[in-house]
N, C-alpha and C positions, 0 to 999 in steps of 0.2 A: 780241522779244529785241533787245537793244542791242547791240552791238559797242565797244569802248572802245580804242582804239591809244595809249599814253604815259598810262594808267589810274594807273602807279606814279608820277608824278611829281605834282609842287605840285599843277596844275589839274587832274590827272585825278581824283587822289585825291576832290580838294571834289566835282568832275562827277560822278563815280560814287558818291559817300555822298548827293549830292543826288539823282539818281538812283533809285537804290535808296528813298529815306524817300518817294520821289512814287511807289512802284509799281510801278516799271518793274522787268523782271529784266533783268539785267544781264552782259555775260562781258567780263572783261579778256583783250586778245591779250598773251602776253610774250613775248619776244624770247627763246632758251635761252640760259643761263646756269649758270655753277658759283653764283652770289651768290644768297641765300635775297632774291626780290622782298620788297619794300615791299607789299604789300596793305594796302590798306585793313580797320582793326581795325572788327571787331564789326561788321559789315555781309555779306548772304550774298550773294556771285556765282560766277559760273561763271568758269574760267578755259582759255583755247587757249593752246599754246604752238608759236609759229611765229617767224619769224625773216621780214622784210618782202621779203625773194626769193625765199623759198619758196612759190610759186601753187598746191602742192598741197595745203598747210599753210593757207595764207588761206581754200582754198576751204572745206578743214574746221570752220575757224573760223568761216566765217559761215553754216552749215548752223542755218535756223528762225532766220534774223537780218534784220530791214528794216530797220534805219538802224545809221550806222556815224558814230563820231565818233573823230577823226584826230587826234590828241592827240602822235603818235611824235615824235622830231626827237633828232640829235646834237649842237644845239646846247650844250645843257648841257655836257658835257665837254670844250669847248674844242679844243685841240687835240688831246686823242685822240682825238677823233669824225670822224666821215667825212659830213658835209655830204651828198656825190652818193650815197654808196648809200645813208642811211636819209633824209633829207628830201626830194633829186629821185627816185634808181630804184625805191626802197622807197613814195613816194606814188605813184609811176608804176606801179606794180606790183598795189597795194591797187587802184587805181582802176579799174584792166583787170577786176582778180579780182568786183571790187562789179559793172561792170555783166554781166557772163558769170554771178554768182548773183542778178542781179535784186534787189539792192538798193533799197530806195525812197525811200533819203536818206544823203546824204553832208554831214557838217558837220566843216568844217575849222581851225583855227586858226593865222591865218597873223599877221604882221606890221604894224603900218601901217609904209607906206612900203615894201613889197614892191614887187619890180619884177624881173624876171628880166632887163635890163639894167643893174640898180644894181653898183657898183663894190665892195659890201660883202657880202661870203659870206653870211653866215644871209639878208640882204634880199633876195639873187640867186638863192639854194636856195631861199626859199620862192615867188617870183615865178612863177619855172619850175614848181613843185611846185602852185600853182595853175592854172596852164593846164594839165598833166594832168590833175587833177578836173573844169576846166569842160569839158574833151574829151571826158570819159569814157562820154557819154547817161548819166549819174545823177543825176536832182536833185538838184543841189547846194546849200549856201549854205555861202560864208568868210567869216568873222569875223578880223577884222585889231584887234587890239590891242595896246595901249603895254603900258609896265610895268602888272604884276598884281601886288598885293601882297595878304598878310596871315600866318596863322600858317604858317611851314614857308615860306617863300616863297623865289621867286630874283633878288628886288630886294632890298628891305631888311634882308634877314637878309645876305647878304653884306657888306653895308657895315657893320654889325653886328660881323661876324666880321673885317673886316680894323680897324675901331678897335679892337678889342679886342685885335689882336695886334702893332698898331705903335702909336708911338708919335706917330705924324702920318698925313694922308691925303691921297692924290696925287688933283686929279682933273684930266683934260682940258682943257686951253685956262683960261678964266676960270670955267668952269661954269654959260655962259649956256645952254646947250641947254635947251629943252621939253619935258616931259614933259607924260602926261597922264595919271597912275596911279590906274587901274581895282582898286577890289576886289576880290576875287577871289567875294567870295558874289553881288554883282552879276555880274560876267561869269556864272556858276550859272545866277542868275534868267534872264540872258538866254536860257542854252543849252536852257534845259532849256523857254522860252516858245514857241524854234522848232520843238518838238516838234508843236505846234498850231496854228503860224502859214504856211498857205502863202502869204502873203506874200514871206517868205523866201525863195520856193523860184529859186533857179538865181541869186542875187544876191551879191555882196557887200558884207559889212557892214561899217563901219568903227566900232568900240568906241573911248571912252575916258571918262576919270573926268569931274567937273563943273569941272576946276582944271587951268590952266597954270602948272605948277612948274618954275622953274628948278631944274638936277641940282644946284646949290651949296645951294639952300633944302630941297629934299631932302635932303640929308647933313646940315643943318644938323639938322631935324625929327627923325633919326635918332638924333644925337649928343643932340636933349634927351630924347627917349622913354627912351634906352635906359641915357642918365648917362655916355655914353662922349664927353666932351667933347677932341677935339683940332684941332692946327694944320691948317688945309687949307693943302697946298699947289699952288700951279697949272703943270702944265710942259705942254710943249707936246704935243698931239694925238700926233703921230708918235714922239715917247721915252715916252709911258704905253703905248702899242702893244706897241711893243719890250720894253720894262721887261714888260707886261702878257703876253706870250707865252713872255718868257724862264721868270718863272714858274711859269707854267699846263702848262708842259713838265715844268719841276722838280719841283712839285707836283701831283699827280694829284689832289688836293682841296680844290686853289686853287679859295676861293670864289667867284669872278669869272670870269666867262670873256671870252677874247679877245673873242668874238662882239657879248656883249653892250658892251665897250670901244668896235666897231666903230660900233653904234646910238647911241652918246653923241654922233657926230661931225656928228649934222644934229638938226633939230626933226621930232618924230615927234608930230603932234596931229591931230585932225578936231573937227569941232561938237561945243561945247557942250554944246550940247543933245539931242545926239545918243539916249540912255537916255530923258530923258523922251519926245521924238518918236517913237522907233519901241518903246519897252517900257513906256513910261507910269510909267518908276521914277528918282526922286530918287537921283543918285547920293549915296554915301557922300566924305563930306570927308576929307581925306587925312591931317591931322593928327590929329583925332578918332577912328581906329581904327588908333592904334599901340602900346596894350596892350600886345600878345605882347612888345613891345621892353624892359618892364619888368626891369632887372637879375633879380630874383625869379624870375621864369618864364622866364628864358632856359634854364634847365637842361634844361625839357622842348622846346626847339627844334629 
């Protein structure tokens, strides 16, 4: 049995329908909630419901469970989310709880450019939140990855969403930063090859796509896919911040979050060749699988 944490969001979703079609049985942990969860449609799993402080709740949840994949995080929500309790005490918590049930794999999904001394929240909450896991005696492996994209996403459906609702678009400085966006059915393949690979085991991996994109040719790529052509314009780092918090306060479904504002501000890349070397898989090219962007099918997005 699998264990799934952040099962309802972008990557869990693909992780656990990929999952599930390879065999494996499956249980999503969720958080309790008044809101009817996101489950993944038309796929059969088990579900725990526990809240990431609760160690009585964890332990029940991982009752007939050897590997656990860590998916939680309140980065998403900007600034409603609480950084320290679900990405630092809530990974700090799960990681106690995995090795006290004998856990035999822990696989996490962390950042590149994590560092529990970085100066930027999500990079700082997840630094920290990995040296819990390497503490924890549970075979571990973290996977650090750039922007993920594809249908349902939380890169390019956002910029999606904000052309669609201004009439121009702000981004950061000049919009020289690097990206290196990873698909999200690769990231899949990969998660689901360390199932079999001890290689893996107690390492960190660093993911990304076969392309070094600048954020401005990314928006750019966006605006042709999707037909939503406007003005970029450039202001400084520190007023798209502001600007960038003032509404994510305002709007509780502001599709940007500060967090991810905050990752714009440096180059987040590793090797190349990173997927063919250690997966043996051709990544996917970043223009060539932006379909979902189609004005037509945005409805079902």
């Amino acid at each position: 049995m699998i264990l799934v944490t952040g099962g309802t969001g972008f990557i869990g979703r693909n992780l656990v329908r990929g999952l599930v079609e390879s065999g494996y049985q499956v249980r999503i942990l969720l958080r309790p909630s008044k809101r009817s969860p996101r489950l993944p449609t038309g796929i059969p799993v088990e579900v725990a419901v526990s809240s990431l402080s609760d160690e009585r709740g964890l332990r029940a949840s991982m009752k007939g469970v050897d590997t656990i994949f860590h998916l939680a995080s309140a980065e998403r929500q900007g600034a409603h989310g609480d950084l320290n309790i679900v990405d630092i005490q809530g990974t700090a918590a799960i990681s106690r709880t995995a090795h006290e049930a004998g856990i035999e794999r822990f696989i996490f999904i962390s950042h590149l450019g994590a560092d529990r001394m970085s100066a930027y929240p999500a990079l700082k909450a997840k630094g920290i939140a990995e040296g819990h896991i390497a503490g924890s005696k549970v075979p571990y492996t973290i996977i650090r990855t750039d922007a993920v994209y594809g249908p349902g996403d939380q890169f390019t459906l956002p910029i999606y969403q904000m052309l669609r609702a201004f009439l121009f678009f702000t981004i950061p400085g000049d919009g020289s930063t690097l990206l290196q966006p990873l698909s999200v059915k690769d990231l899949v393949t990969c998660l689901l090859m360390l199932l079999e690979d001890q290689r893996s085991v107690n390492r960190t991996i660093a993911l990304g796509g076969g392309e070094l994109i600048r954020y401005r040719e990314i928006v750019n790529a966006v605006m042709l896919a999707s037909g939503k052509s406007r003005p970029i314009v450039n202001m400084t780092p520190a007023y798209v911040r502001t600007v960038g918090l003032w509404l994510d306060q305002l709007f509780p479904r502001f599709p940007i979050s500060i967090y991810w504002l905050d990752t714009l501000a440096m180059n987040r890349t590793t090797s190349l060749d990173i997927l063919p070397k250690e997966f043996g898989i051709i990544p996917a090219r970043f223009n060539q699988h932006l379909d979902y962007l189609h004005e037509p099918a945005n409805s079902a997005l």
